[in-house]
KOLMIBA-147649 format. One record per residue (C-alpha): residue number from 1; x, y, z. Coordinates in Angstrom, 2 decimals. Example, Ala and Ser with C-alpha at 12.3 -4.5 7.8 and 13.67 -1.06 7.14 Angstrom:
2
1, 12.30, -4.50, 7.80
2, 13.67, -1.06, 7.14
% end
This chain:
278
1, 18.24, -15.64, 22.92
2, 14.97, -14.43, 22.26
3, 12.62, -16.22, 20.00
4, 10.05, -13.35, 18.90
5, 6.38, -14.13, 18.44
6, 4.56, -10.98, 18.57
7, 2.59, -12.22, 15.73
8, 1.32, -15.07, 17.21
9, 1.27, -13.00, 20.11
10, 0.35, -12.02, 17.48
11, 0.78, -13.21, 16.90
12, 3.15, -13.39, 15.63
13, 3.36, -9.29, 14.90
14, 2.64, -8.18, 11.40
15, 3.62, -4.67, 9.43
16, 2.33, -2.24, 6.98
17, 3.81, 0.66, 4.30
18, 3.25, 3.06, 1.70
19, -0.81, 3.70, 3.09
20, -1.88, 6.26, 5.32
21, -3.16, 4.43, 8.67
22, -5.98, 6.61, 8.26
23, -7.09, 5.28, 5.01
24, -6.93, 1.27, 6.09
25, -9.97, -0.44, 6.56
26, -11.08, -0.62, 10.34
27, -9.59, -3.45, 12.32
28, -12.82, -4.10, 14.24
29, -14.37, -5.51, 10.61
30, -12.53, -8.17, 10.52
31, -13.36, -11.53, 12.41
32, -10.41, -13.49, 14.06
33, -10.88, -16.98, 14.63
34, -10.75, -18.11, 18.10
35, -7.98, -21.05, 17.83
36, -4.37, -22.49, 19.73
37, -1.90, -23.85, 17.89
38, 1.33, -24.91, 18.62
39, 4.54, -24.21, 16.09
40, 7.70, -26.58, 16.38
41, 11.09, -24.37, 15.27
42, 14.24, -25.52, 14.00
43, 17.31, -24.15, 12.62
44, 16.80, -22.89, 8.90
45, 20.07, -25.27, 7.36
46, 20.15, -23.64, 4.23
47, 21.45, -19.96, 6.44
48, 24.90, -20.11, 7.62
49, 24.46, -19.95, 10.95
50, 27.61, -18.41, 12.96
51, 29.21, -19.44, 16.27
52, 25.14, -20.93, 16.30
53, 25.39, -25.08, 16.00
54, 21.68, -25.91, 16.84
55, 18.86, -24.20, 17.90
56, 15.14, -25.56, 18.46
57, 12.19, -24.00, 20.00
58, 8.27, -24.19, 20.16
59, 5.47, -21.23, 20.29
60, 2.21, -22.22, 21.73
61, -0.46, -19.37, 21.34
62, -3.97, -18.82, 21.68
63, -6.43, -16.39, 21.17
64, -10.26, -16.01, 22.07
65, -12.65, -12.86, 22.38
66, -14.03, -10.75, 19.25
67, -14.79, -7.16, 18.60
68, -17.03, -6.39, 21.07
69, -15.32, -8.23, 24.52
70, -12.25, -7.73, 22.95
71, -9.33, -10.29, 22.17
72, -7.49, -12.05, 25.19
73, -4.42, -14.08, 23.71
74, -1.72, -16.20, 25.57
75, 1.73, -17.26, 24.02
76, 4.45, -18.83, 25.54
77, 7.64, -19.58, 23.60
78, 10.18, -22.22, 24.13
79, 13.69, -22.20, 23.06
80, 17.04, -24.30, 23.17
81, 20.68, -23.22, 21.30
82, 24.03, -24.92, 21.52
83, 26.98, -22.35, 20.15
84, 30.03, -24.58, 18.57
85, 31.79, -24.60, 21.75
86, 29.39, -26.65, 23.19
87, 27.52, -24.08, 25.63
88, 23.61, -24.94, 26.10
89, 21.10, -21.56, 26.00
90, 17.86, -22.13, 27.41
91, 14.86, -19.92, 27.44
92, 11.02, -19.42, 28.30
93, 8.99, -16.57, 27.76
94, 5.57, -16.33, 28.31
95, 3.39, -13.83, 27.68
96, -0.84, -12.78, 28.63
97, -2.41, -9.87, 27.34
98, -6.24, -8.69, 26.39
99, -6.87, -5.88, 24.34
100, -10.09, -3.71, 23.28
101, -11.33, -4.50, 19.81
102, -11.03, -1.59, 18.78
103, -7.41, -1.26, 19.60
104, -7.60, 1.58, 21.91
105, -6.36, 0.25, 25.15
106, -4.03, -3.14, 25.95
107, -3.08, -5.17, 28.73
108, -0.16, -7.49, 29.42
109, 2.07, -9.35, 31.54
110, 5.06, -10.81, 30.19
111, 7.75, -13.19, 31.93
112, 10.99, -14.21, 30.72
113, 12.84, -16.85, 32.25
114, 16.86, -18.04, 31.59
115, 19.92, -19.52, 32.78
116, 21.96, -16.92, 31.42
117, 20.60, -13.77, 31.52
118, 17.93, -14.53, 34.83
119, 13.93, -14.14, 35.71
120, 12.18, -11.04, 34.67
121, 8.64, -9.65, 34.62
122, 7.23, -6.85, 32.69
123, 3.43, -5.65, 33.12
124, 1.99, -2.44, 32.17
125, -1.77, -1.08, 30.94
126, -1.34, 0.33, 27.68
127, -4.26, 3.25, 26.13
128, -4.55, 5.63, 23.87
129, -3.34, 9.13, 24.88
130, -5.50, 11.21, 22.00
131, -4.62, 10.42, 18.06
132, -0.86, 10.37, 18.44
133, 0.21, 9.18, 21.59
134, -0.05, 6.23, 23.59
135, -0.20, 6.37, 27.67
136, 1.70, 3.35, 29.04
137, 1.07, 2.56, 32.76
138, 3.83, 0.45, 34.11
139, 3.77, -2.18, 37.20
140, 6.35, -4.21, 36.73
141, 9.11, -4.33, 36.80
142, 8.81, -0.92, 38.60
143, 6.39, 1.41, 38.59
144, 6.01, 4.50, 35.60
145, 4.16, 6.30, 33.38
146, 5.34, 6.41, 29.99
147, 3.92, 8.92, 27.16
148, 4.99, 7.70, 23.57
149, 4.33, 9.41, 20.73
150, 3.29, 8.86, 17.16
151, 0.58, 6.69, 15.39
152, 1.31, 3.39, 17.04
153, -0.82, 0.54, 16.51
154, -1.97, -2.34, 19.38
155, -0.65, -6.22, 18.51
156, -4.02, -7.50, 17.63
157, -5.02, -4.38, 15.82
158, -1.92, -4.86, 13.62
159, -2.99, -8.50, 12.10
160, -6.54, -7.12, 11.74
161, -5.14, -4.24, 9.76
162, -2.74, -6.20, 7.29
163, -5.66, -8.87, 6.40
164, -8.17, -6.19, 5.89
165, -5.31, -4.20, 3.93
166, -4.79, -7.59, 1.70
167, -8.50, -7.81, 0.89
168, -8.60, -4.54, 0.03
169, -5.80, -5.23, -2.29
170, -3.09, -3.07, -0.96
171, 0.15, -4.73, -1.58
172, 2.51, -2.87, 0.65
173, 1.45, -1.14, 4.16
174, 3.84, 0.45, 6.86
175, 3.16, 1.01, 10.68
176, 4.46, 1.70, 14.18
177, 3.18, -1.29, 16.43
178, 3.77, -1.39, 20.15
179, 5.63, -4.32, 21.50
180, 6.19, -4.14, 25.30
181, 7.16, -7.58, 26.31
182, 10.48, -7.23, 26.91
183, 10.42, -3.32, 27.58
184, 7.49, -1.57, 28.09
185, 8.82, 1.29, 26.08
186, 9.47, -0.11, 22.77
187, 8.06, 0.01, 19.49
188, 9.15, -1.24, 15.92
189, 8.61, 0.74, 12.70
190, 7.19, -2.42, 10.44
191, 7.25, -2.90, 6.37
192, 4.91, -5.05, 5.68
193, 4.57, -6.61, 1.95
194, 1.47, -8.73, 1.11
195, 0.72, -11.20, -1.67
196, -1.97, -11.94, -3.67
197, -5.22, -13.60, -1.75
198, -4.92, -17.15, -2.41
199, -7.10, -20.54, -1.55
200, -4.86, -23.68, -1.83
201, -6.20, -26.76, -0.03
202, -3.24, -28.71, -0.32
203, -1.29, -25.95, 1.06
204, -2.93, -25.47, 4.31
205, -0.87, -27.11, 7.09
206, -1.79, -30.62, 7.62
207, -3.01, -30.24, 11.11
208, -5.20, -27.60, 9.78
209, -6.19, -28.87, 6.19
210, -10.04, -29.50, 7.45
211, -10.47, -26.40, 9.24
212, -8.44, -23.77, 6.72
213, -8.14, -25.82, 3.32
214, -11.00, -23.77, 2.13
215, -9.91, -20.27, 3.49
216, -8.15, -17.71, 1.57
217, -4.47, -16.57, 2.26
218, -2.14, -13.96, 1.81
219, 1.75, -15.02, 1.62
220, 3.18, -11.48, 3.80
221, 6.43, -10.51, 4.68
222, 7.02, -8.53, 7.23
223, 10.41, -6.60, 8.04
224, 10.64, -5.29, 11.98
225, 13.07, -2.28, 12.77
226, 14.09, 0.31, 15.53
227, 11.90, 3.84, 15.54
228, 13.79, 6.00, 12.59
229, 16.21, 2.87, 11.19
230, 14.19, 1.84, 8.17
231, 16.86, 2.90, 5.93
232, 19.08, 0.06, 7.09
233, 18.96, -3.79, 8.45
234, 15.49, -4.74, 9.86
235, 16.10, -6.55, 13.51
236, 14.50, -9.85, 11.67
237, 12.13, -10.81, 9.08
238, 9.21, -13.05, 9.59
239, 7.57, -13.81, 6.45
240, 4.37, -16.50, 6.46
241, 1.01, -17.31, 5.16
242, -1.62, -15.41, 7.43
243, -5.56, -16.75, 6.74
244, -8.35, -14.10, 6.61
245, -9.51, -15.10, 9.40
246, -6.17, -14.52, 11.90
247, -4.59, -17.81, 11.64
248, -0.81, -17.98, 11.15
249, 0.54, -20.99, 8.99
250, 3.99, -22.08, 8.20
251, 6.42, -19.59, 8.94
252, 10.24, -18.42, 8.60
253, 12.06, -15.64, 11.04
254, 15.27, -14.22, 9.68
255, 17.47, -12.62, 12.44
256, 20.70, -11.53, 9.79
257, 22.87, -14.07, 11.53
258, 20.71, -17.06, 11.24
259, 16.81, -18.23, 10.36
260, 14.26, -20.22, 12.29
261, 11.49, -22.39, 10.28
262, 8.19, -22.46, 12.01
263, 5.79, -25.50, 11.16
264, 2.64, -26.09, 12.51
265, 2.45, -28.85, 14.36
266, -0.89, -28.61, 16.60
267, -4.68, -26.96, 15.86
268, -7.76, -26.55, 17.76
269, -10.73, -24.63, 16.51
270, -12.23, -22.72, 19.76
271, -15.59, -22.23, 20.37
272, -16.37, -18.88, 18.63
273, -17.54, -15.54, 21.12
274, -21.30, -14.99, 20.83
275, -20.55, -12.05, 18.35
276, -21.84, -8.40, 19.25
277, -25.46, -7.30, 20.43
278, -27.65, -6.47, 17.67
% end
């Protein structure tokens, strides 16, 4: 079982709706803070929970770079279930990538590792194939070239594009973002709703107060779905405070069945990137 984090990977991935992509303010404006933190997960005990007794789980991530070198982020996600029969689930997945800062080409390798379900390795260059398309180059697991369609936005370029979409005021945004770790191919449509900006000291996550307490905040939802099912379930929810300046706070993902509550638990400003020639 899967514990998403595209965005922390992200991410932690983010969404959009209701505003033409074309209209959003550029992604390259907005500075991301070059940080790692580390998120401890538990079971959400106020969501019946199934056949699912327990279930813990840790996402480390970290991202440096800016606009001009582009991002290069790292996440690896930890994760532990026991089912009421007594059966024990264990899973890794880690995951590197870099993309351009101004979201027109990615790179990644992703591994997954598991008891249950075995080893597996995705890697695959990732650009943009003119206005609507994306060209997707794969290595791993076996070599392809995929061609998808559509506006489809890069993981990075997605949390740029909701916090500059939440300072601009826009309260609800909608996009296709790419999410190849798993499967090179694949792509949720995203419904993003975003709160008001906020600045609330004593809010900030305690391992963060000193570094975020004075930073502003939007509280954002985001709902994740399969290409054309956004008339029905979303896959999961993730909804979470995200800082104007890329961080992720406290955090809850909602797969239906059960929920996950994601606290901070580490924090490490990172030396900033030397910013872009003048």
């Amino acid at each position: 079982m899967q514990v998403r984090s595209r965005l922390i990977a992200s991410g932690l991935g983010l969404g959009f709706g209701c505003l033409a992509l074309a209209g959003a303010p550029a992604f390259a404006a907005v500075p991301l803070m070059a940080h790692k933190a580390t998120y401890r997960l538990v079971l959400d005990g106020s969501k019946p929970t199934g056949q699912l007794e327990d279930m813990r789980g840790e996402i480390q991530y970290e991202i440096t770079g800016d606009a001009c070198a582009g991002f290069t982020t790292f996440t690896r996600q930890t994760s532990k279930s026991t089912t009421g029969d007594g059966e024990s689930l264990a899973q890794e997945v880690t995951s590197k990538a870099w993309e351009d800062g101004e979201g027109k080409s990615y790179r990644f390798n992703s591994t997954s590792r598991s008891a249950s379900a075995g080893n597996s390795e995705v890697e695959a260059d990732v650009t943009r194939d003119g206005p609507d398309a994306l060209k997707v180059v794969v290595t791993k697991p076996k070599p392809a070239t995929l061609s998808i369609p559509g506006k489809v936005l890069m993981p990075t370029e997605h949390v740029g594009k909701v916090i500059a979409a939440g300072t601009a005021g826009d309260r609800v945004l909608q996009a296709k973002v790419y999410d190849g770790s798993s499967d090179p191919a694949r792509i949720y449509e995203t419904l993003t709703v975003i709160g008001r900006a906020t600045t609330n000291a004593e809010r900030a996550p305690a391992v963060a107060r000193e570094q975020l307490g004075a930073s502003t905040y939007f509280p954002v939802t985001v709902s994740y779905y399969e290409p054309g099912a956004t008339s029905g379930s979303p896959e999961y929810v993730m909804s979470f405070a995200l800082y104007d300046n890329g961080v992720v706070g406290d955090m809850k993902i909602d797969y239906g069945k059960f929920a996950l509550v994601g606290t901070m638990a580490e924090f490490t400003a990172l030396k900033p990137a030397e910013g872009c020639p003048k």
